[in-house]
C-alpha positions in Angstrom: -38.0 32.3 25.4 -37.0 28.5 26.0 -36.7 28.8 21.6 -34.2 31.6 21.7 -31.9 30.3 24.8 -31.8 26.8 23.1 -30.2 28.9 19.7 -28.1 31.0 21.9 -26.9 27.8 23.5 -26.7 26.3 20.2 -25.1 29.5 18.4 -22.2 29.4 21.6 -21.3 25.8 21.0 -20.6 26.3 17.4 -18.7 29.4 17.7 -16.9 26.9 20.5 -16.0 24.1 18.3 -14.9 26.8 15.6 -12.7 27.9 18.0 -11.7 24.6 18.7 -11.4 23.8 14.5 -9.0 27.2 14.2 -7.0 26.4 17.3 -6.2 22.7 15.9 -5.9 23.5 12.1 -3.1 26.4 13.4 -1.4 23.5 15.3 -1.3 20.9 12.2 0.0 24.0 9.9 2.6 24.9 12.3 3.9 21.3 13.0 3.3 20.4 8.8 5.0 23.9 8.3 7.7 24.9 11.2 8.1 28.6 11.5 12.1 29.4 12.1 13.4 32.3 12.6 15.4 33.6 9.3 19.4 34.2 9.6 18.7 38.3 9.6 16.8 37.7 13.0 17.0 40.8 14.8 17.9 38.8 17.7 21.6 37.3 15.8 22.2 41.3 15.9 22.0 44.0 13.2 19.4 44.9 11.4 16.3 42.4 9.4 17.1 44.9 6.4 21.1 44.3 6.5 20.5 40.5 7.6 18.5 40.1 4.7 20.5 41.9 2.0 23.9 40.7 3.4 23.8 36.9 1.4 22.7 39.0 -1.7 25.9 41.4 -2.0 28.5 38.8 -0.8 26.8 36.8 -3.8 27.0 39.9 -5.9 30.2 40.7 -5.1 31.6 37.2 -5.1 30.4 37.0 -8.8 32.0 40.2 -9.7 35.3 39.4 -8.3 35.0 35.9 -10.3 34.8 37.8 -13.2 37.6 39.8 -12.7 39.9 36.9 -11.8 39.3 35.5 -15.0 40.9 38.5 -17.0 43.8 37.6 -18.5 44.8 34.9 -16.1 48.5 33.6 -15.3 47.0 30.6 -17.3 43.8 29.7 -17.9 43.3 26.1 -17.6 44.6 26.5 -14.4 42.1 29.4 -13.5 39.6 27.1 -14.1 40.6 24.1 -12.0 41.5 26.6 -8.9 37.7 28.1 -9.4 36.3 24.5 -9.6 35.0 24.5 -6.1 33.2 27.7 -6.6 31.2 26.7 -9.6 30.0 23.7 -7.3 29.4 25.4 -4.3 27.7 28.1 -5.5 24.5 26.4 -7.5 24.3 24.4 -3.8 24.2 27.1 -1.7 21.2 28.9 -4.5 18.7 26.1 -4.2 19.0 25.6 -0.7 19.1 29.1 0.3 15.4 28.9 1.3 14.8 25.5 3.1 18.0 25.8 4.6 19.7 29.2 5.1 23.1 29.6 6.6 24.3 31.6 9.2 26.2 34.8 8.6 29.2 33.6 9.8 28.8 31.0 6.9 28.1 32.8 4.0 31.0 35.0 5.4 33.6 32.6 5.5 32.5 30.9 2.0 32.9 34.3 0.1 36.2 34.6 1.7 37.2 31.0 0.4 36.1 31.9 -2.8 38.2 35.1 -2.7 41.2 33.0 -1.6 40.8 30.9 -4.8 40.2 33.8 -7.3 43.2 35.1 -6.3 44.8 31.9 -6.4 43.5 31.0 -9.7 44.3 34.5 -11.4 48.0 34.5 -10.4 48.2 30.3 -9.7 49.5 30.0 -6.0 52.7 29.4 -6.8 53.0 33.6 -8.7 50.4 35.5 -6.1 52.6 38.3 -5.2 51.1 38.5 -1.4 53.3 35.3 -1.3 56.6 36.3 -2.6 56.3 39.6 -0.4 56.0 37.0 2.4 58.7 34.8 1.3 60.9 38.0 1.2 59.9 39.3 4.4 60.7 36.1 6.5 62.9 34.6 4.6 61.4 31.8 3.3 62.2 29.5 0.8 59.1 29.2 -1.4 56.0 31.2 -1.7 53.8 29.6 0.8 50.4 31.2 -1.1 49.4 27.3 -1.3 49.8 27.0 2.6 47.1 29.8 3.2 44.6 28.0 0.8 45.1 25.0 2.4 44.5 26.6 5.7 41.7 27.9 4.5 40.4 24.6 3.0 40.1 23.8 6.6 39.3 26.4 8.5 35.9 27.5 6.8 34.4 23.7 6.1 34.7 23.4 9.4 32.1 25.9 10.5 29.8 24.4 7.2 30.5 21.1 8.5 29.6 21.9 12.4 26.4 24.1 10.8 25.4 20.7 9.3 26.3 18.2 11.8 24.0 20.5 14.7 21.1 21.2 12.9 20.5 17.9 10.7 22.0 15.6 13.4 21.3 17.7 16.9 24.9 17.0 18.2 25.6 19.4 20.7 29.1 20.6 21.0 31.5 18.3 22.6 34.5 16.2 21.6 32.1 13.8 19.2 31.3 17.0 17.7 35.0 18.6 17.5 36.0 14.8 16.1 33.4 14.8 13.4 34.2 17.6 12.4 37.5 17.4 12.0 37.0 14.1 9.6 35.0 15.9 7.2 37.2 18.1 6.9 40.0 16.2 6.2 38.3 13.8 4.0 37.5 16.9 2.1 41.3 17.8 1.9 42.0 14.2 0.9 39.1 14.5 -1.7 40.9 17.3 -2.8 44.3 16.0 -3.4 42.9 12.8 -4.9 41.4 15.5 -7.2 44.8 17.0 -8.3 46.2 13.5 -8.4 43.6 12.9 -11.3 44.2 16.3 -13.1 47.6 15.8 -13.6 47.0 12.3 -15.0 44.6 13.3 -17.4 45.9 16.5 -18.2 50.0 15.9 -18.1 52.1 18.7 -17.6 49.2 21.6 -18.0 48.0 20.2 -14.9 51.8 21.3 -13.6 50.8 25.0 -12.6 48.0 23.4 -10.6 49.4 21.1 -8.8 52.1 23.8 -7.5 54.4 21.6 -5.7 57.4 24.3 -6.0 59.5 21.0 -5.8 58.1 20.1 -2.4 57.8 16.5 -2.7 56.0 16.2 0.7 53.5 19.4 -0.8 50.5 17.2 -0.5 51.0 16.1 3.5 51.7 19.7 3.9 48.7 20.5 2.3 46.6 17.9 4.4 48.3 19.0 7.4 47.7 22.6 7.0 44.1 22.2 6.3 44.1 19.9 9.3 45.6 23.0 11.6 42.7 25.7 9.9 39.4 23.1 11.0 40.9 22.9 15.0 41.5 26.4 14.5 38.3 27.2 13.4 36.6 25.4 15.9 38.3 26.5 19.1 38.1 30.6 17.8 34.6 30.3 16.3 32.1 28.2 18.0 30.9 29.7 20.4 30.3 32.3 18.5 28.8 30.0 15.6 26.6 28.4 18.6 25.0 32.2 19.1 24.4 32.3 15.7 22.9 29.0 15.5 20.6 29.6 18.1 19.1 32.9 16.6 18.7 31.6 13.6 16.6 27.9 14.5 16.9 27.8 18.3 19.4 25.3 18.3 20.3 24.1 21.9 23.9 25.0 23.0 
């Protein structure tokens, strides 16, 4: 009897310190291995099915639509420089899909860059017809296409820069945040026209459809400015929603 309560002791201790093993080899796999929650999390809203398709048929239909903006272009060389950005984004945004998903609202806003510059590209931003109805309409004295793009080129590197600058850095919003921000995204407008600059240095007068000054010769603080108006915009209308977001998707603190 003494026999078999020594083995039960002995058979309980071992199943204890295999408990014990499990219990610690979980805890070094989870901290060696983080579980987050993905960016279809129920919890961001809509369905895991829809959350997880959605990335898949923006990409889809943003490659589609790139396709089609490169038939029979207003000019071709300058289809391709307007496009530019896309062809860098998009290999970017593929190999770090998995170890570091974006938030709807991201992917969202970068297929609708993309569509501003397809169109852009197609018809050059000078010729898109959306401009010269809005020229007519108001008045105006140029088509002010360029203006929106610019906009644009601020408003949604904002939100990629803010996605960024929270979960890398854990800066919670604030007025460091807001300020950052903001910098990137006029560095990346300044990038941009530095990038034109070149273009029409190298390139001469093909470059001049690009460039689409319309005779403006303040276009590129214009174009700085505008995209300086989209990244406050985009910040004071989206981030508290871009904060709920965040949160669902890796528990970011608000």
């Amino acid at each position: 009897m003494k026999s078999t309560a020594r083995a039960s002791r002995t058979d309980s201790a071992l199943d204890g310190r295999g408990r014990l093993f499990g219990i610690f080899c979980g805890l070094r796999e989870e901290m060696e291995h983080p579980s987050t929650p993905r960016p279809w999390s129920t919890s961001s809203g809509g369905s895991p099915g829809v959350r997880r398709r959605e990335p898949l048929v923006l990409l889809a239909s943003g490659l589609a639509l790139l396709v089609l903006s490169g038939i029979q272009p207003k000019d071709r060389y300058t289809w391709f420089l307007e496009v530019a950005p896309i062809f860098v984004a998009l290999p970017v945004l593929l190999l770090t899909a998995r170890r570091f998903p974006l938030t709807s609202l991201a992917y969202r806003l970068v297929f609708l860059h993309a569509l501003v510059l397809m169109v852009g590209g197609h018809y050059t931003y000078a010729e898109v017809p959306l401009g010269f109805w809005v020229r007519d309409l108001l008045g105006l004295a140029r088509n002010h296409y360029d203006r929106l793009g610019h906009f644009v080129q601020g408003f949604v590197p904002a939100v990629l820069a803010r996605e960024v600058l929270r979960r890398k850095l854990g800066l919670p919003p604030g007025g460091w945040l807001f300020s950052l921000v903001t910098c990137v995204c006029l560095a990346i407008s300044a990038t941009y026209e530095l990038f034109e600059w070149l273009m029409a240095v190298i390139s001469g007068s093909a470059a001049m459809a690009f460039l689409g000054t319309q005779g403006d010769v303040w276009d590129t603080q214009w174009d700085m400015l505008w995209a300086l108006i989209g990244a406050v915009t985009s910040q004071l209308v989206l981030a508290r929603r871009h904060d709920r977001e965040l949160a669902s998707l890796v528990g970011v603190a608000r």
